[in-house]
N, C-alpha and C positions, 0 to 999 in steps of 0.2 A: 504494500500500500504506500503510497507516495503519503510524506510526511510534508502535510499543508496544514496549518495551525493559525488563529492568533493567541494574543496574550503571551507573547517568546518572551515578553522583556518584563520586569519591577514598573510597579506603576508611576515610578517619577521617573523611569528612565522616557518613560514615550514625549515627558512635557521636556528633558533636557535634548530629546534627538529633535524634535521638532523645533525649536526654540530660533530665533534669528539669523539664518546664515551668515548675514553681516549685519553687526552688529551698528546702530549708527552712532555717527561721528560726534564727542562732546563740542559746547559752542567753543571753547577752547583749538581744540584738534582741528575746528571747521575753520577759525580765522588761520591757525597754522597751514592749512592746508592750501585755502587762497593762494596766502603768499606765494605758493610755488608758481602760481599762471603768470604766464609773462603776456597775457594780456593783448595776443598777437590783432594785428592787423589782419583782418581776411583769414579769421582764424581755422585754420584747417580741422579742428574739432566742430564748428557749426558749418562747416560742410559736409562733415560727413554724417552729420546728424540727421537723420530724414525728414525730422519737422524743423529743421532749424533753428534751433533754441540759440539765439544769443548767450553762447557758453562764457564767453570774458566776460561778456557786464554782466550775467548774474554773480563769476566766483567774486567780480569788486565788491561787488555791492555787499555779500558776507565779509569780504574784508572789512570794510566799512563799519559796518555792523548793524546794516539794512538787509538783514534777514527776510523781512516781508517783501519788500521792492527787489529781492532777487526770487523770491517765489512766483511775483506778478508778472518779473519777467519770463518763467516756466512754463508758467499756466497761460500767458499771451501766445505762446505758439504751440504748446501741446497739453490739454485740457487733463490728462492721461498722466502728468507727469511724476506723481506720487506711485506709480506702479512703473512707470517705464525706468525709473530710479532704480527698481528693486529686478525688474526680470529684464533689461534690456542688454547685449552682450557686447555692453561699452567697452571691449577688452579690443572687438572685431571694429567697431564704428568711432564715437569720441577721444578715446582713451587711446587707441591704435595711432589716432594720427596725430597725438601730441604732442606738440616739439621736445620736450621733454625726452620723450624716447630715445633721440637721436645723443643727446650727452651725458641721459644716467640710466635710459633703459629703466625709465619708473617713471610713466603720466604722472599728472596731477588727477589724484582720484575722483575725479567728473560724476562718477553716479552716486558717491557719497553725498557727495558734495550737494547735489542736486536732491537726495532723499533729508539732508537736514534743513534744507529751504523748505521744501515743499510739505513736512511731517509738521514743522512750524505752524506754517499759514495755516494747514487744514485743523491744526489743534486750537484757530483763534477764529476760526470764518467758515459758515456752514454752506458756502458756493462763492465762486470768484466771478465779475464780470457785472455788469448791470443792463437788462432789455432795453433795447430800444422799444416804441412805441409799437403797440401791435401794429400787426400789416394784414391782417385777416385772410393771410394766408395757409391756409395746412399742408404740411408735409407728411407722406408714411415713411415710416423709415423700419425696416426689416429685417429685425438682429440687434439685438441688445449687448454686443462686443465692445469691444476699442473702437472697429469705425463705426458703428452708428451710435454708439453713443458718443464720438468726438463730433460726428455730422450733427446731431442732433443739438446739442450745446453751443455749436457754432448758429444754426438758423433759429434758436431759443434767442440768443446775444442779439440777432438781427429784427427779432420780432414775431418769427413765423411763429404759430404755434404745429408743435409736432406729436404725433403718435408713435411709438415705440411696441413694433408688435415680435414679441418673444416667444418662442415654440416653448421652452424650457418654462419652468416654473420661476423661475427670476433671472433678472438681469446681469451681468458680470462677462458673458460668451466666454473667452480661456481665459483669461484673469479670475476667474470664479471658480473653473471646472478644470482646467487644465495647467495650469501650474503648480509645482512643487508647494508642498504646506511650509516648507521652510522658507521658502522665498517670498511669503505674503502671507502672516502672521497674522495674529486679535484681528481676524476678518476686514480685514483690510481691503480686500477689493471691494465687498457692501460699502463699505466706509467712503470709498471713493464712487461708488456709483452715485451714493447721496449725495457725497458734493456737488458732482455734476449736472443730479436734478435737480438742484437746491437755485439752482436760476429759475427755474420756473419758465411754464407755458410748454413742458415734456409731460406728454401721460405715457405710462408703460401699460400695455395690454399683454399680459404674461399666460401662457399656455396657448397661445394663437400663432399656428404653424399656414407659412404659404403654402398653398395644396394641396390641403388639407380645413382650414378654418376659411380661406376665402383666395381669391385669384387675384393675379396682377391687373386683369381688367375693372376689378371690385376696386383696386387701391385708387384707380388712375380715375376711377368716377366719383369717387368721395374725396379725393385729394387733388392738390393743384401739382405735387411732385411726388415722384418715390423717390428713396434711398435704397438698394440690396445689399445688408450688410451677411450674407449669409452664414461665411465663416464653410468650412469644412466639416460635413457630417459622416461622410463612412473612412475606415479604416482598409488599407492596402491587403489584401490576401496574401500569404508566403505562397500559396500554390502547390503546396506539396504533400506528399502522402502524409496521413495522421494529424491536418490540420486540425481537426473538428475532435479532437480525444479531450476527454477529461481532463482539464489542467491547463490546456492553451488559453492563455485569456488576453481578451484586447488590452494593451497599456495605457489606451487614451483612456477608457472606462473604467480600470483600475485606480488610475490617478483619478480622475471624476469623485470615484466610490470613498476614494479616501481623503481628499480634498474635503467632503462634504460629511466625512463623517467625525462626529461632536466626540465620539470616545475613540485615537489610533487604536489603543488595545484591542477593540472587536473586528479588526481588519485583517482576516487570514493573508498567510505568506507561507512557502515554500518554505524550506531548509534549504536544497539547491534549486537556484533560479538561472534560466539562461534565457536574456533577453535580446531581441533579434531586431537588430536597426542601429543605426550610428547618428543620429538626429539629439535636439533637445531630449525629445520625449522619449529616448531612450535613456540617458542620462538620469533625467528626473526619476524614471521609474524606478533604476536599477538601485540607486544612492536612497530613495527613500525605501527599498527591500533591505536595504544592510539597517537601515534604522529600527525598520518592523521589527528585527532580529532574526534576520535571515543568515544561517552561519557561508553560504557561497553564493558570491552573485556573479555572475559573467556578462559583458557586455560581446554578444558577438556580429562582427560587421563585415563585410564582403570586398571593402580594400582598405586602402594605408590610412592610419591618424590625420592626414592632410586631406583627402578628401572628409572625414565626418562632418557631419551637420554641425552638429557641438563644437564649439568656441575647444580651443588647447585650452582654457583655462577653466571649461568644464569637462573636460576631458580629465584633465588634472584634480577638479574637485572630487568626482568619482575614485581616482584611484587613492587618494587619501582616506577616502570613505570605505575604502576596503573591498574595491568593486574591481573586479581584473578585467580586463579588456584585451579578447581575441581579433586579429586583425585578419583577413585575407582569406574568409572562412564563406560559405554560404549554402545556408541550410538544404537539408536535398529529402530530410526523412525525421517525424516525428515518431521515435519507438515509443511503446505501451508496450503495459504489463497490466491484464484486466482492466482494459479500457482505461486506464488509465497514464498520466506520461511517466517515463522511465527514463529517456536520453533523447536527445536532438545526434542526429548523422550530420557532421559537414565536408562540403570537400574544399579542399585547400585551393584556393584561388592564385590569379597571377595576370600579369600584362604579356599580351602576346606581344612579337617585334612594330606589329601597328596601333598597341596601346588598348587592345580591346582587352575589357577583363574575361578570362577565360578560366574554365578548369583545369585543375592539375591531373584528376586521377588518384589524387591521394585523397584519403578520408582521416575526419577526425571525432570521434564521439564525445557527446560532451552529458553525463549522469544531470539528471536535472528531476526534481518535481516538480515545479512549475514551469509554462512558459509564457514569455511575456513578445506579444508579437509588436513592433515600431518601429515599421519600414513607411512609414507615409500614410497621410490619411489622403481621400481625395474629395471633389467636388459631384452632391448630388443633384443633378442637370434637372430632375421631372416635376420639380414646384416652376419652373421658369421657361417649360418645354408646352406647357398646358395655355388652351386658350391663348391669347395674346402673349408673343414670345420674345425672349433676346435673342440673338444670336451669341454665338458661342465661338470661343477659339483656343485649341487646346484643351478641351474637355472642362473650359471655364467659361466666364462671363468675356465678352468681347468689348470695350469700352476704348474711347476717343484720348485725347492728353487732358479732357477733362473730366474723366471718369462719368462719361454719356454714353447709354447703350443703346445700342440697334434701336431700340423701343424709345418714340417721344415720350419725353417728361419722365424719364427712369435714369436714374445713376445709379454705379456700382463702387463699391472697393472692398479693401482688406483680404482676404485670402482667396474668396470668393471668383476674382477675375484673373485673367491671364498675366502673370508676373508675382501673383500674391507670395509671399517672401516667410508667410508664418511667426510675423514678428509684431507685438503689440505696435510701435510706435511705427512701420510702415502704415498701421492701420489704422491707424490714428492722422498720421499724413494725409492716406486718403478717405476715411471719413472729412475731415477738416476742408479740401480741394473740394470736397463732391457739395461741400456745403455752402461757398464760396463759387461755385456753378451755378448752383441751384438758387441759390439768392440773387445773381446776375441776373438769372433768365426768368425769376417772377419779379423782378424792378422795373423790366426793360418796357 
């Protein structure tokens, strides 16, 4: 019998494994920390930022000791910025192209920096921003994520009033469901959804799914605009024998199940885990099973550290966490032993002389109770396919440089359309554009 459990660990170990990954900066350590920006011209960290946060004038302004007036500057261009603080992999985007790097190989730490502005504001102001005067227009917006809740706050700011229609039972999309519990503590993402409705003129309609509760032709006749913020609903298949055995489970919906759940201890785990995918969301899964008190976790992935999803310095946080990571492996056979899992079969991978990844012919077995599948989730097309439709490209939404799709009076963004990135604060960039679209084209 496969040894799947909870309750592995002492009941204070689960509040100390879950407890703050990064811990935030005192107001001390945060003016220390300033100092370090040199405060560039054309600074190459708010380029690489995707909402382009004015990163020098907020770290002066904590220099200063205008804590509030560098949170104003935060929330001015990304509405999100108290979570994109805490999940965003400033390691690959601000932090990466700090001058810094080039003389001591140590940014100035930018999303700290950025979670003690912003943890500030939202502990003195229950919404940032003031309405302009209604405009009696309404907007639907579809998906309660990073983009449509940044779109939605943005045409709130401008006067529209908006509707917020949620399949799920509340608001947050991955910031609520799919991030790590270490990485967004004392419910944090609720905390931030609040803020953001706390401008007022956003109703959220929760449990109202597209194609199911009403059509895009229903939206476009009771609204002056849509938003589709849909985000990603199914999960990639491995395709291989033994997928469907007792013990394979999706990792997006494990994280879900434990995200949302009020006690870690009732959340079964393996003893041996081997989870299949090189992304965040393998990461996240694998480092919170060593916490559950899982005594073997393996991350296994199909080529080199350079290609993962995962940032090297989550790469690195894993293997600190006691998480070993198989490189150049890709699964071919889920063994059972009474319907149940007993081992993952891999075969050893490789670059051919034209760079295509190929098999070896070698195999490598890996004893596992559990497995955890997170090779990609994908876009599902038939809420958007029905009735009045978008067109699609690449098996996503098809949208203009202003995030307009095929369908008058419909924008898209976030993971949902063709380019989507899987990262809160792309989603947030384009929620923000689609909303700054759409407010153009009902002024005009």
């Amino acid at each position: 019998m496969p040894d799947i459990s909870a309750g592995r660990l002492a009941a204070a170990d689960y509040g100390k494994n879950f407890s703050d990954v990064h811990p935030p900066l005192t107001a001390h350590e945060a003016v220390v920390e300033s100092d370090r920006c040199y405060f560039c011209f054309d600074a190459p960290c708010t380029i690489a930022c995707p909402t382009s946060i004015d990163i020098p004038l907020f770290i002066r302004k904590i220099g200063t000791g205008n804590v509030e007036g560098a949170a104003e500057t935060i929330f001015s261009a990304n509405i999100l910025g108290g979570m994109c603080a805490r999940v965003c992999p400033t390691e690959t985007l601000c932090e990466e192209a700090c001058v810094r790097n080039a003389a001591e190989e140590k940014p100035v730490r930018i999303g700290l920096l950025q979670r003690h502005a912003t943890d500030h504001y939202l502990e003195r102001h229950s919404a940032f921003g003031l309405r302009a005067p209604a405009t009696g227009r309404k907007v639907a917006v579809v998906g309660a994520g990073p983009a449509g809740l940044a779109c939605a706050h943005e045409l709130a700011l401008k006067g529209h009033d908006v509707t917020i229609f949620e399949a799920r039972g509340k608001a947050g999309g991955l910031n609520e469901f799919g991030i790590a519990a270490y990485k967004a503590t004392d419910d944090f993402a609720q905390r931030e959804v609040d803020f953001v409705l706390g401008i007022g003129g956003i109703t959220v309609e929760a449990g109202k799914a597209l194609g199911r509760d009403f059509t895009l032709a229903d939206l476009k006749a009771s609204h002056d605009a849509v938003f589709l913020g849909l985000g990603l609903q199914a999960v990639n298949a491995l395709g291989v024998e033994g997928e469907e055995t007792a013990g394979v489970v999706d990792a997006v919906r494990w994280i879900e199940d434990l995200r949302q759940s009020p006690d870690k201890s009732g959340i079964e785990v393996g003893a041996r885990i081997v989870v299949i995918g090189g992304g965040m969301t393998a990461v996240d899964a694998a480092i919170q099973a060593k916490k559950l008190g899982a005594d073997e976790v393996t991350i296994a992935y199909r080529r080199g550290p350079a290609e993962m999803g995962a940032s090297r310095y989550e790469q690195e946080l894993a293997q600190v966490n006691g998480v070993r990571i198989l490189h150049w492996v890709a699964p071919k056979r889920i063994v059972s032993e009474g319907n149940a899992v007993a081992a993952v079969d891999f075969e050893r991978t490789a670059l051919d002389v034209s760079g295509r990844l190929t098999g070896t012919g070698r195999s490598v077995r890996l004893p596992a109770d559990q497995v955890m599948k997170a090779i990609g989730q994908t876009f599902v097309s038939g809420p958007v396919e029905s009735g009045e439709t978008v067109a699609l490209d690449g098996g996503r939404i098809a949208v203009d440089a202003e995030l307009r799709t095929s369908l008058a009076g419909v924008w898209a963004g976030g993971d949902c359309i063709r380019g989507g990135e899987d990262l809160t604060v792309q989603a947030v960039d384009h929620g923000k554009r689609a909303a700054l679209s759409i407010h153009a084209a009902l002024s005009a």
